[in-house]
Every structure is written in structure tokens, then in C-alpha cells.
N, C-alpha and C positions, 0 to 999 in steps of 0.2 A: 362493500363500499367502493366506487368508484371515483378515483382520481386521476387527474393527467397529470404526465409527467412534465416535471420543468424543464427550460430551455436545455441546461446543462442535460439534466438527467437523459431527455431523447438525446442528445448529441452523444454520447458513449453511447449510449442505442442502436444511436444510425452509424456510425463515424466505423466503428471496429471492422477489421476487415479478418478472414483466416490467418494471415502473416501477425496482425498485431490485436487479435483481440482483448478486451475491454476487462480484464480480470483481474480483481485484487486478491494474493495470496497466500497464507501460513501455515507455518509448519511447527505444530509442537511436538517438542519430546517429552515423555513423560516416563518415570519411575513407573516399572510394572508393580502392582501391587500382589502382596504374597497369595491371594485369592483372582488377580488378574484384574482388569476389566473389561466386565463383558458388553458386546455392542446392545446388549438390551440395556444395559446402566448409562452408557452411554446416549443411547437414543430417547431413552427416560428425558436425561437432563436435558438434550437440545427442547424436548417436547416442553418441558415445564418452564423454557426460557421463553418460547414462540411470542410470547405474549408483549414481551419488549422489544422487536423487531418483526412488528407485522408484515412488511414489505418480503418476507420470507416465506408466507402465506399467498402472495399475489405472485400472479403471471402478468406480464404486457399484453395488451391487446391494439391491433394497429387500426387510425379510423383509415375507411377505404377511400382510395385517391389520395392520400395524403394531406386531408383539408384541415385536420387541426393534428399536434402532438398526440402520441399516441397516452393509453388510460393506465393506469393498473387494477385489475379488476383481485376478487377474491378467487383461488382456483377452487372451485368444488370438489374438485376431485384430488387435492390433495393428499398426497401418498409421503409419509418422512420417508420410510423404507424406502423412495426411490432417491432421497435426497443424503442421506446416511448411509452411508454402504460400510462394506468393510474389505481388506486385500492383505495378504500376506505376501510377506518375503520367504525367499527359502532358506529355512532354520539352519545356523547362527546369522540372519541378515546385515550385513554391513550397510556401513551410511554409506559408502557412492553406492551401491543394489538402492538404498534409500532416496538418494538423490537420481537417481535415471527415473525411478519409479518417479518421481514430482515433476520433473521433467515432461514426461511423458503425460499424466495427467495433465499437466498444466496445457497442453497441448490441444486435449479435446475442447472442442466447441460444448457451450452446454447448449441443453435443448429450450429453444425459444417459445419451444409451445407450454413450460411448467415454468414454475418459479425459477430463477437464475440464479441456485450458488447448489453447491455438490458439499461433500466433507465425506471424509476418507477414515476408519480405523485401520492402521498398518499394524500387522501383527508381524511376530515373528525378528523381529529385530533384534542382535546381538543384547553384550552386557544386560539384560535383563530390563528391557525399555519397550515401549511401545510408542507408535506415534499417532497423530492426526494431524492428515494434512485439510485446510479447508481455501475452497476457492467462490467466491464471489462476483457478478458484475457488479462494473465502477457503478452503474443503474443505480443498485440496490442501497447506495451509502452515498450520505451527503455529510456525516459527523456530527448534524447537531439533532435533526427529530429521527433521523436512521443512522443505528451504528450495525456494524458488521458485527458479526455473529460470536465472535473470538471473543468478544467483546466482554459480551456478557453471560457465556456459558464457564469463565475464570471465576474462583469464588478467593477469600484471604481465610477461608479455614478450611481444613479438610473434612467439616461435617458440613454438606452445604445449606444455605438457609432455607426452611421451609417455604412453600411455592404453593396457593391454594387453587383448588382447582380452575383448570382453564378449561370453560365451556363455550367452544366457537364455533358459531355459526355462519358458514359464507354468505356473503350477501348471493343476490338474484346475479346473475352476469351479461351485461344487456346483447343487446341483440344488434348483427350490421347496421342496423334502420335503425334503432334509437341513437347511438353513437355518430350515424350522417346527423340526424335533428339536433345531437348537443351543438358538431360542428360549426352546424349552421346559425345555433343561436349564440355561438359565440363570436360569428362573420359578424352578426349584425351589434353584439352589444360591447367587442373588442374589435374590429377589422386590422388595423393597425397588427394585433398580436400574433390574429392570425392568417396574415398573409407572409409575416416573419413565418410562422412556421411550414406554411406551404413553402416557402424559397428553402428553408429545410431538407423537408423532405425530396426537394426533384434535384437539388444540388446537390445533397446530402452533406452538408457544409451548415455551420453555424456561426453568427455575427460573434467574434474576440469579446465586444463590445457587452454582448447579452450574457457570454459566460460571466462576465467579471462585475457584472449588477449581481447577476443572482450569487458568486460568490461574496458578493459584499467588500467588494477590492476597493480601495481608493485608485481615482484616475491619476495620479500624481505618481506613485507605483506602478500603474502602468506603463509611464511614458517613460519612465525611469528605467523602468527592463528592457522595453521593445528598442529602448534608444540604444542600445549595446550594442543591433546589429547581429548579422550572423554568426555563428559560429564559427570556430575555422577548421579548418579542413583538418579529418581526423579519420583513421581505418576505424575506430568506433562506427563510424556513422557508412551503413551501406543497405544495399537492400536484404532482407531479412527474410528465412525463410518460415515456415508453422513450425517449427521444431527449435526444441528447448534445450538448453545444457542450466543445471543448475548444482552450485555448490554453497559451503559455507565455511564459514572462520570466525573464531571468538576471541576474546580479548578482553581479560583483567579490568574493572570499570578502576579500579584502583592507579593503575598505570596512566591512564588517559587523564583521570583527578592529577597526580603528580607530577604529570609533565603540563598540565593548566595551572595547576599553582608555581612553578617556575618561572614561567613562563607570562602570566599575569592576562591567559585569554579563556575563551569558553572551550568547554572539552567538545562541542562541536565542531570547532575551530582544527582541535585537535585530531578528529575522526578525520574530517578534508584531507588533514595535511597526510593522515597515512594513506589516506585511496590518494592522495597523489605522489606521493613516494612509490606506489606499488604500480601505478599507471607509467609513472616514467622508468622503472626497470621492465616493465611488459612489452613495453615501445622497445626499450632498447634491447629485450630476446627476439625480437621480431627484426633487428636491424633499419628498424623505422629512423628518418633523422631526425637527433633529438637537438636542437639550439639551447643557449640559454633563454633565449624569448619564446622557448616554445608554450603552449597553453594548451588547456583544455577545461572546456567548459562544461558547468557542472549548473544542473537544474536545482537546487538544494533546498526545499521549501522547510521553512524554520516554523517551531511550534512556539506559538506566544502566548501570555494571559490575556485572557479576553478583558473587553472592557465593563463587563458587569461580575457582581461575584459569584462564584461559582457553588452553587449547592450540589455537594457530595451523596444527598440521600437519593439523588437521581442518578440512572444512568442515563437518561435524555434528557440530560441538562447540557450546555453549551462547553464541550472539555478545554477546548479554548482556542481559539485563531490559526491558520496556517497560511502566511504570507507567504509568497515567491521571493526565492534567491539567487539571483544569477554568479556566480563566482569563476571568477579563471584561476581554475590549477595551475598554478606554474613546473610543470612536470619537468621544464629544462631546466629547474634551478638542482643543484647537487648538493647545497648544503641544505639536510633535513630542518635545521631553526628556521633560517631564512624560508621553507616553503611556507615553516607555518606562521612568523612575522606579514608575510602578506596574505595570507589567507585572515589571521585576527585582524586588520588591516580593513581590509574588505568586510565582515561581521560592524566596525564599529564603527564604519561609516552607514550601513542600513540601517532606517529611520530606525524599525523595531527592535533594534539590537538593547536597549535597557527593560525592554519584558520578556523575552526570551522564557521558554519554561525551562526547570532546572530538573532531572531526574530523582530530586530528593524531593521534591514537590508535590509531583505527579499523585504519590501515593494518596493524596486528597483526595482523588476523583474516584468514584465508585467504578466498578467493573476494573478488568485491563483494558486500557485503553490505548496501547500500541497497536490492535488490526485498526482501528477505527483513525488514528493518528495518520498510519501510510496510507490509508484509503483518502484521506481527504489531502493530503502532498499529492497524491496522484491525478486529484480532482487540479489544485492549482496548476500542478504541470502543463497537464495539458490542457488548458484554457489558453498557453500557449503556441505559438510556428515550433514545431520540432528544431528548425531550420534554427533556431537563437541558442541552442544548447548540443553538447555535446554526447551526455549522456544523465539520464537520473538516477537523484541520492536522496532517498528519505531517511531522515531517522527521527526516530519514536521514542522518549522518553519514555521509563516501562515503573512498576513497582521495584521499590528495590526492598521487598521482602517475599517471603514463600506465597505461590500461588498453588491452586488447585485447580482441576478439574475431573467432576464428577470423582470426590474425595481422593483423587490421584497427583502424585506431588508433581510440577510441571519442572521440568529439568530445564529445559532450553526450549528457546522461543525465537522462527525466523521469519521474517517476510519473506513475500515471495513477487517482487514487482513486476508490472509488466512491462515489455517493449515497447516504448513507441515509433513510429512512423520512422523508419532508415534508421533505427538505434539497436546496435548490436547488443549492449550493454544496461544495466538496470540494477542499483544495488541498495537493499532496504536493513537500516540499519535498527536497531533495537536493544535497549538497556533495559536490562532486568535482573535483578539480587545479586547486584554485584560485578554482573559482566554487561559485555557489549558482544550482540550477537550480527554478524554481519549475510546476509541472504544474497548471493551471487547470483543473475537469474542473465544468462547469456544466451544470443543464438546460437544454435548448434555447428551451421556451418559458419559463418562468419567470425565465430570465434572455440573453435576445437581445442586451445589452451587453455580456455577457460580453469582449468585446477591449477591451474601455477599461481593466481591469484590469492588463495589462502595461504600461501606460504612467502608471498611477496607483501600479503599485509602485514603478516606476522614480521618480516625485515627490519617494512617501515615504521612500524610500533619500536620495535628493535633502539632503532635509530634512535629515534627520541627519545624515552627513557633513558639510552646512556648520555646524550646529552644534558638533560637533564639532570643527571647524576653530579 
């Protein structure tokens, strides 16, 4: 079957460059189980999920000259085995050997001539754990008829449900010459649409205007963000090399609950206020000057109920809305309430702030639906100027009961965000059975302290709870 892709979708197509490419990414850990598991059980289950994420089946194909958006075609030659792999650490593996390794994956380009997402089995990792790391383009996910893979290879039992056979046949995959005659017959029965996409392709640039139709944004919201203005000047924000530092840090969902009942805000409110507590001790090891007006702005796309109800017996049912949040850190303020007094502040003045999703909620939706959550934050992000934020902050409301996958208990669950355009910094946050899982995804050279950050979130959690005491 042949489709083109949407405005949005060619734009992270065209748009990624080596420095900032277009990949949404996670990292589970997982209980090894007393018989292991093996990448054939593994590669089982990704096979018998295929079926609900066909776009993982298609490769891009580009039309020539750039006359209309490019197609997703079926690949024929589709290989899992080159899309599932597997790597070891050297036995007992430590999480930073864990974290360079995702780093470094995270770093490859994938190959543009096959489907565009990789997945990793890490063997060999201490305390008796295994991992999978998986990495996607932004391309492949839009949230509502395409979710990322993570998505829905997570089961709520550790026997997983029967899957009946899947017999796929790729379609025909056309040929240069058919694909000029679509082009063309769509010059003549769209012109308008596509001659937006030829300024596309020779610009390599996309109208703000066209992302945010096809995300289904209100213009009102729009004018409301872009009116904010630049960011302000931050060492977050420089030029960015292909190389990755990535770490992480967890966190008690319970603490985050108790210092929001205190306190009488959302525990999103609360996540803020510790990346800004941990932002303004990171400025100030760096001897950066920090004011009490100092700011730092934060991209922070919030997860809300959609406006129709939601059926759980689908995983491609609509999980539910991800508007744009612009918020300023006040990283110069020193007393930890006061950050997060204006940070809820800022939450309950955005229009959406009374649908908001709650992580006790979530559990409705079929599948995990936290890859699928920061893939579509990532999408609002940058329909975004870079230039209007400081750095990006998803986070993904998760199940807060046991997951599986491929009958293996899932211990921990991280994003893995990308960079964008002059952004040193990128951090995806994720609630699941209890805790809040934090995924630190840094440039390597621009920011080489990147590990002081988990133990500075750790402070600013600190902080609040005893306040809150």
C-alpha cells in the first residue's frame, strides 16, 4: 500500500540533520527471567505485534525532483533480523557501560533505504537484568492511527495474549515513473498542496502554520506561545555535536503525590519545579550568574483527555491530546515552594490545565502508552522555533501497575529524547508502578557533566518533601 506522507511527517524527514536527528527513544529494564530471554522470544513477540504498527513494515520512498511529499511504500524485502538485534555488555555490566552503550546507539543514523526504527536486546547487565533499548523516527509516530513500537509489545500479564496468525503480503512498490504520474495528478487536482510541498522540499523548511493544522492545534494557542518571544540566553542552548551523553534518575511517585497534596498543585507541577531546582544548582557548579530573575525555559507538552471517549479495547484509538507548554523555570529563585508556587502558577493559567491526564488514569488505555506519549510531545515540540524555548521536558503518564514484556517483568522504563536544533539538553520523564522515571539525553560535548544531574534531581526532590513535611 502506498501512502504519502503528511506535512508534519515529511518535515522530520526532511528537517534532521547528523547533529539533531529525528529519533524518538527507550530504554527498558527488565527482570531476567530464571530461563532468560532469548532474542528468538523476543523477536517472536515484536513479529506477532507487526500487525498493529504497520508503518514498521514501510520504508520512505522519495518522488524525484521533489514534486510532491515523499510515499511510504511496503518494503519487500523486509528482514526483522536486521531491525532486532542483539549486544552485550561485558559481564557484570553496569548502568553507565548501559548508558554510553544508548548513547552511542543513539548516535547512529538509521538506514533510510529500510524501515526506520532499530531495537536493541542488551545482555549481560549486572544485578540480574536485561535490557531493550528501542529507537524510532519522529516519521513513524503521530500517536493516534501510528504508535511506536514500545507501545504495544508491553502486555498487563505475564502470559501474553494470544496473537493469530499474521500473513503479510507487501504490496507491488511502484516504480520512479508511476510515482512522477501520482505527482503530477496531484499538481493538477491539489496545486495549492503541492506546491507547499515542493517549497518543502528545495527549502527544506515547513510552514509552523501546516504543522499545527495537521496536529490539530487551536490558532489561539498558537499565538499564545509564539507571543512569549525568545528564549533567553542559556549555556543549554549552543551548537550541538552527533554525539550523546545519556543518564537517568528515579523518583518515589509517592513523594511527588505528597508534596502535590501539600501543596494543592499537579505532580507535574511538581516534576518542573525539581528540573528546576536541579538546573539552578548545575548553573551555579558551572559558576554561571544566577539572579533572582533568572529563567529558563522549558518546552513542556502536557497530556490531556481528548475530546471524545476513549475506547480501551484499541491500541489505535485516540490515547488522548498533547498541547504545547511554554513555562519559565525560575532557576534564580532559592526558596524550593516559591519555584514550585510559580511554576502551579503557570499550569492553572493554561486553557487545558482542568483535563490534564492523571497517571491513575492512564491505566484505561490499552498498551503502554508512554513511548507513544513522548513521541507525540516531541511532535508538538517541534512544530515549534527552537529559538522560543530553552530546552525539552516530556513526560508520560505510564501504568501504575506490573508490566510485561514478552512474559518478562519490566522493572524500569526510560525515554530517550532527542535534541533539537542548538539544544544541549532534552529530558523525558515517565511514571510507572509507582515511581517517576527521569531519561537524561545530553550532548556529549556541550554538556560533559551531564551525571551530576541525577543526583541534583535527587536534592531537589529532597527539597520539597522536607518542606512539605
Amino acid at each position: 500500500m502506498v501512502t504519502r506522507l503528511s506535512a508534519s511527517d515529511a518535515s522530520f524527514y526532511r528537517l534532521e540533520s547528523s547533529s539533531t536527528p529525528m529519533y524518538v527513544g527507550s530504554l527498558q529494564i527488565l527482570r531476567k527471567p530464571r530461563n532468560g530471554l532469548s532474542y528468538e522470544t523476543l523477536l517472536a513477540t515484536v513479529e506477532q505485534r507487526l500487525p498493529l504498527i504497520p508503518r514498521y513494515r514501510q520504508k520512505v520512498r522519495e518522488v524525484s525532483f521533489g514534486l510532491a511529499r515523499p510515499v511510504w511504500v511496503d518494503d519487500r524485502e523486509f528482514d526483522i533480523t536486521y531491525h532486532v538485534r542483539r549486544s552485550a555488555l561485558p559481564s557484570p555490566g553496569s548502568d553507565a557501560q548501559l548508558h554510553d552503550l544508548v548513547a552511542r546507539l543513539g548516535s547512529r543514523p538509521l538506514d533510510k533505504s529500510r524501515p526506520l526504527w532499530e531495537m536493541y536486546l542488551v545482555e549481560g547487565l549486572a544485578k540480574n537484568r536485561i535490557a531493550i533499548y528501542t529507537k524510532s523516527h519522529q516519521a513513524l509516530v503521530n500517536g493516534m492511527t501510528a504508535l511506536e513500537i514500545g507501545h504495544v509489545i508491553a502486555d498487563r500479564t505475564q502470559k501474553p495474549p494470544a496473537f493469530g496468525e499474521d500473513i503479510w503480503i507487501p504490496g507491488r512498490e511502484p516504480s520512479d515513473r508511476q510515482l512522477l504520474f501520482g505527482a503530477f495528478g496531484e499538481w493538477i487536482t491539489r496545486p495549492t498542496a503541492q506546491a507547499a510541498a515542493l517549497r518543502s522540499a528545495v527549502t527544506d523548511a515547513v510552514t509552523t502554520t501546516g504543522q499545527l493544522v495537521e496536529l490539530g492545534r487551536r490558532a489561539t494557542e498558537v499565538a499564545r506561545t509564539v507571543a512569549r518571544g525568545a528564549a533567553p540566553s542559556s549555556p543549554l542552548n549552543t551548537t550541538v555535536s552527533r554525539n550523546r551523553r545519556f543518564s537517568v534518575a528515579s523518583g518515589s511517585l509517592d513523594e511527588f503525590r505528597a508534596v502535590r497534596a501539600r501543596y494543592d498543585c499537579d505532580v507535574n507541577d511538581v516534576v518542573l519545579a525539581v528540573v528546576a531546582g536541579a538546573l539552578r544548582n548545575w548553573l551555579l557548579s558551572r559558576g554561571e550568574p544566577v539572579r533572582a530573575t533568572t529563567t529558563v525555559r522549558a518546552m513542556a507538552p502536557m497530556s490531556v483527555y481528548p475530546d471524545t471517549e476513549i475506547d480501551s479495547s484499541s491500541p489505535g484509538q485516540a490515547i488522548s491530546e498533547v498541547v504545547p507548554f511554554l513555562v519559565d523555570l525560575p532557576v534564580g529563585e532559592a526558596n524550593p515552594v516559591v519555584r514550585l508556587s510559580q511554576i502551579s502558577h503557570a499550569t492553572e493559567t493554561h486553557p487545558t490545565a482542568p483535563s490534564l491526564v492523571d497517571a491513575r488514569t492512564i491505566i484505561t488505555l490499552s498498551g503502554f502508552a508512554p513511548p507513544t506519549l513522548h513521541a507525540m510531545g516531541i511532535r508538538v515540540a517541534t512544530s515549534f522555533s527552537a529559538r522560543l524555548f530553552n530546552l525539552l521536558i516530556t513526560n508520560a503518564p505510564g501504568a501504575q501497575n506490573q508490566m510485561y514484556i514478552a512474559g518478562t517483568k519490566l522493572l524500569e522504563t526510560y525515554a530517550v529524547p532527542p535534541l533539537l536544533h542548538n539544544q544541549a539538553l532534552a529530558i523525558g520523564v515517565t511514571s510507572y508502578n509507582g515511581m517517576l522515571y527521569f531519561g537524561i539525553n545530553a550532548d556529549r560535548d556541550a554538556m560533559s557533566d551531564v551525571d551530576m544531574l541525577p543526583s541534583l534531581l535527587r536534592e531537589s526532590l529532597d527539597e520539597l518533601v522536607e518542606a512539605a513535611r
